[in-house]
C-alpha angles and dihedrals in degrees: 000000000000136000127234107199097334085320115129105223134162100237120203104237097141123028088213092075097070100065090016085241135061125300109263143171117291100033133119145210135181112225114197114202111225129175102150105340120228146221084297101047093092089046090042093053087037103058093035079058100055102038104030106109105236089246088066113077115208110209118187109219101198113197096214093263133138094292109136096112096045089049092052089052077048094068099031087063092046092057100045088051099043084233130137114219113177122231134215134172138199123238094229138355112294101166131226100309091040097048090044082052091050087056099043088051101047099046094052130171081019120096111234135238102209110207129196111220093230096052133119116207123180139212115320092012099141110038081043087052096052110041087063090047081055097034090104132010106242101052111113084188156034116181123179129246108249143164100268122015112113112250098012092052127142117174112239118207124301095256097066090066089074102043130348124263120266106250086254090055094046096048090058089058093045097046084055092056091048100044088049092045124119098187103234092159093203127214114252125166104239145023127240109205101219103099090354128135114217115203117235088224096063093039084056093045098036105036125235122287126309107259089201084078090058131158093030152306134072086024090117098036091049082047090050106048079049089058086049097055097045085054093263126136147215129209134178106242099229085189100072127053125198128196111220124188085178128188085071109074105059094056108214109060102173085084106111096116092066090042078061097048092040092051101054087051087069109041084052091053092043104033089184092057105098085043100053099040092047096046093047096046092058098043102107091190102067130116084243098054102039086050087050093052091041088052094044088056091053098060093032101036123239125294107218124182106205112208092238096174090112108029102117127143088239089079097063100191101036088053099038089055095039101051097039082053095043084048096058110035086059084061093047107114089221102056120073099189141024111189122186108219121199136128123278090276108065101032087090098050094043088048084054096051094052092046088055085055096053091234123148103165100085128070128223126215144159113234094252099052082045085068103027088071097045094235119197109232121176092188145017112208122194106195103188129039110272115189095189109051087221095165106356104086083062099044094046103043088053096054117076082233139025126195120179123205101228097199093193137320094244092120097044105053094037111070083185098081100054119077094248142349099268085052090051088051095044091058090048095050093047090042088049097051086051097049084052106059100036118119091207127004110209113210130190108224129019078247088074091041092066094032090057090044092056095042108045121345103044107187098310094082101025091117091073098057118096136166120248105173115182122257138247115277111275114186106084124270107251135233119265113269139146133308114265091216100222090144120040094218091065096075097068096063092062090109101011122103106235140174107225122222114185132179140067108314090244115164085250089055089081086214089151098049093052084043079059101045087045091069090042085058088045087054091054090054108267105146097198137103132253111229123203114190119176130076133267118253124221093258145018092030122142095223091119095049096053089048092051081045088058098038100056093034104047096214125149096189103104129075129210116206101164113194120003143178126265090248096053092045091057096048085043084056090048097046099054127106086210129359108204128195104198095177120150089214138006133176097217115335110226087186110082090042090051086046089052095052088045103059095257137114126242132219120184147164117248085241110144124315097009092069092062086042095044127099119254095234105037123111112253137191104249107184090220092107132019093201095048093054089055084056095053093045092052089058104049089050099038088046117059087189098054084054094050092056089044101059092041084057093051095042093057088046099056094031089073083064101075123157091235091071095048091055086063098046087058096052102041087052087045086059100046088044085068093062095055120082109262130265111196132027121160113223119256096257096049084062096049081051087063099043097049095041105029133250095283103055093045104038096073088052081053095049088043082072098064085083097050092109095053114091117267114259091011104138093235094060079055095062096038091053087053096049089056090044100248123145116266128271 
């Protein structure tokens, strides 16, 4: 215990004293630089205070200047916290590289934490600090992320530009970062000593820092480049996140001149150091840098740009799934931005949409002004299949990540559905390209997981596969009213028992087999209809089939809607007595989840996807045996019961896949995206290209490029080329 001028203070006079034995291996000390203190001083003993573990001493080295007022603030703290902090000052005035020696030699055999006097730290700074500093044997030294400190800098919120966080305020940021971390402890040249641990086995190696840099500047990055060349390295501890006001802490700024000098010293004694710092700060795809960006999305939220070209509530399941997700990853309290993307024509529309719905939350841009006005977007997200690639080579290359939402394979293993086979290559090819640079695919089922395994990825690219299943229907099921009679053939089930199949007449759909078992469960005395509502593609559709079914057997039992309104859907849904999905294979099957929420019960195969959705104990058309589904489905119409207990099954099941959480799937593979390197960019002129034209011109040069990769002249990149519009070879 000493005084400075009537302050009560707990000078430093025996290093014993701060573990109440002798220094040993293996300690370690934190060592705060002080020479007059600041406008942060208070917050930054404050905050070490309050967060600094009790096995970790905290010594002040003043350097003799003007600090009376910051030593009495000292006190003050300490007494406010109950806390000892240990005080030493220099005799006279050594500067920086002197008073960090000081420290280093006086707390030998311990490793030093060197502390900035105008720093911020958080909870678990320290032993967060030091396990990644001992997280391998060769590191010298471990330095924090923080809001301002060259290399290692993370911008903290607007708001601390103009004045810096309370600790309590700053401790909630940093607990974020830490909580989010996943340690990757990247590699950087060189340390920066404001929040930064030295190891005492590189100090002893080495030697301490070079005094012909005092009184400061290039003193850590002439250390460092020491540690390099004697095998030792340096990380950036992602962990641990500083505050810095910076410019306080040094005293004396009117130093440039030296920071000239200093730096041409080193760059005398370590000829490849411009080089290699200027060549590794602009590398975008470093461990450093992707950490930094990842970090920076954690205090600020995520920016996603979200391919709306096709989202139109004519395609009922694409923009049903589309805008829940949209809506809900703009309320998500880790995303900062959702910004619908489409070309000029269908902005106005989309904004309309929106407007209807009475959203604000999401944002609406054409792909130019997207990068006119140099948008940050963590992540480009394409919610639907899109064979073409209209506008997504141009979203996606812009944003540092891309991730595609694959709904299902049916189009691509089945040549029967294009309209010929070049058609059927060409979508490969283009589906392909995009599988291959995303950054994350997002499936539906664990059944597409495996199907697009087998077909394209194998195990090699299996981490960037994760499941995104839809959610449950969300917009309230309505009261029963009338038809809207839309359709003429909807007037006639008013009082007529039916089993309701919705859904395009694709040859998967399985729309004939359950025609065929509809006459098996006739035959067995069911007096209802079976009711078919969806259209009818182009190509690989069953139509010919159902009307060969009706002709030989003479029945007038089933009903054809072809397309029909949401609002008819749904009181067709209400209305059924069963609503079955035969399908031999789904990616997801939005069906029996829609009949659920509207009052209905669902029947379906285990094809697919609905087999990983289903529930365990529910009845299911199982194709083995025409004469035992019949069976299955007599029983569900005849027993109300057996209805009831179906639906509830059904209902329980559905009710675990909410928007909400994939949302958070999204996000959470949006996140771990920015810490893998990196699998589409589009050149620089490519993107001027796109500001100066305009998203539409440009975008089919952009999707011509999904074939860059086919040989020129093959007859597959032709076809390609024709699919996405471009000019023969």
């Amino acid at each position: 215990m000493g005084t400075t001028k009537g302050i009560t203070i707990h000078a430093l006079t025996d290093t014993d004293d701060l573990f109440g034995r002798p220094l040993q291996v293996g300690d370690v000390v934190a060592a705060l630089t002080l020479f007059s203190g600041g406008s942060t001083w208070e917050l930054c003993v404050s905050s070490l205070l309050e967060h600094t573990s009790e096995t970790t001493p905290i010594v002040v080295f003043d350097d003799a200047g003007p600090s009376e007022i910051a030593v009495q603030e000292l006190a003050e703290v300490e007494k406010r916290y109950g806390r000892e902090v240990h005080y030493f000052r220099q005799p006279k005035n050594r500067g920086v590289v002197g008073n960090l020696n000081t420290a280093f030699q006086k707390l030998a055999p311990a490793d030093v934490i060197v502390l900035n006097s105008d720093i911020i730290v958080g909870p678990e700074w320290d032993t967060r600090l030091i396990a990644a500093a001992r997280s391998r044997s060769d590191i010298a030294t471990a330095t924090a992320l923080s809001a301002n400190a060259t290399i290692f800098t993370v911008e903290g919120p607007d708001s601390w530009k103009l004045q810096p966080p309370t600790v309590a305020e700053f401790a909630e940021v940093a607990r974020k970062v830490s909580a989010a971390s996943k340690q990757v402890r990247p590699f950087v040249p060189v340390a920066t000593s404001f929040c930064t641990l030295f190891a005492r086995h590189a100090l002893n190696v080495v030697g301490l820092l070079d005094e012909e840099f005092s009184p400061g500047y290039g003193e850590e990055v002439d250390y460092s480049l020491r540690c390099v060349s004697y095998g030792f390295n340096h990380i950036a501890v992602d962990d641990v996140y500083a505050y810095h006001a910076t410019g306080e802490s040094f005293g004396e700024v009117a130093l440039n001149w030296r920071k000239i000098d200093n730096d041409e010293l080193v760059a005398r004694r370590f000829e490849y150091w411009n080089d290699w710092i200027s060549e590794f700060a602009a590398d975008e795809a470093t461990p450093l840098e992707r950490v930094r960006r990842y970090t920076y999305a954690v205090i600020h939220g995520l920016t996603i740009a979200i391919d709306a070209e096709l989202v139109h509530p004519n395609l009922t399941g694409t923009f049903e799934g589309s805008f829940a997700l949209s809506r809900k990853l703009a309320l998500h309290p880790d995303v900062q931005r959702v910004i619908w993307v489409a070309s000029g024509e269908r902005v106005g529309p989309l904004r309309a949409m929106l407007a209807e719905a009475k959203v604000d939350t999401i944002e609406v841009s054409t792909i130019a002004d997207l990068y006119a006005a140099k948008v940050d977007v963590d992540l480009a997200f394409r919610p639907y299949q899109d064979f073409t690639g209209a506008t997504w080579p141009a979203i996606s290359g812009f944003s540092r990540r891309n991730m595609i939402w694959m709904l299902d394979l049916i189009a691509l293993l089945n040549p029967h559905y294009a309209v010929d086979y070049d058609d059927f290559a060409a979508k490969n090819a283009v589906a392909r390209k995009g599988w291959e640079n995303a950054d994350a695919i997002g499936v539906l089922t664990p059944h597409v997981a495996k199907t697009l395994t087998a077909y394209y990825s194998g195990t090699s690219d299996s981490d960037k596969i994760v499941v995104l299943p839809n959610g449950s229907p969300e917009q309230p099921a309505p009261a029963a009213g009338a038809w809207n009679l839309e359709n003429a053939g909807l007037e006639a089930l008013a009082d007529t028992p039916y089993i309701l199949v919705l859904g395009t007449n694709y040859l998967h759909k399985n729309v004939p087999w359950l025609m065929r078992v509809g006459l098996r469960l006739k035959s067995l005395g069911w007096e209802g209809r079976f009711v078919f509502a969806g259209p009818t593609p182009d190509s690989g559709h069953s139509a010919q089939l159902e009307a060969d079914l009706i002709e030989l057997s003479g029945a007038d039992c089933f009903t054809f809607l072809g397309r029909v309104s949401d609002s008819d859907k749904i009181r067709l849904i209400s209305g059924a007595t069963l609503v079955a999905s035969p399908s031999i294979t789904e990616g997801w099957g939005m069906i029996p989840g829609e009949a659920v929420h509207y009052g209905s019960t669902p029947i379906s195969s285990r094809g697919g996807g609905l087999g990983d959705i289903g529930p365990a104990d529910a009845k299911y058309l199982e194709f083995r045996d025409d004469e035992a589904d019949a069976q299955t489905l007599l029983e569900l119409v005849n027993d109300l019961d057996a209805r009831q207990r179906q639906r509830e099954l059904w209902e329980a099941a559905t009710q675990q896949y909410q928007w909400a959480d994939t949302a958070q799937t999204v996000v959470t593979a949006g996140f771990d995206a920015l810490l893998r390197h990196r699998q589409f960019r589009l050149d620089e002129r490519t993107a001027q290209k796109i500001v100066l034209t305009g998203a539409p011109s440009v975008a089919r040069r952009l999707a011509d490029s999904s074939v860059t990769l086919l040989p020129v002249g093959s007859r597959r990149r032709r076809v390609v080329k024709r699919l996405l519009g471009g000019a023969a070879e």
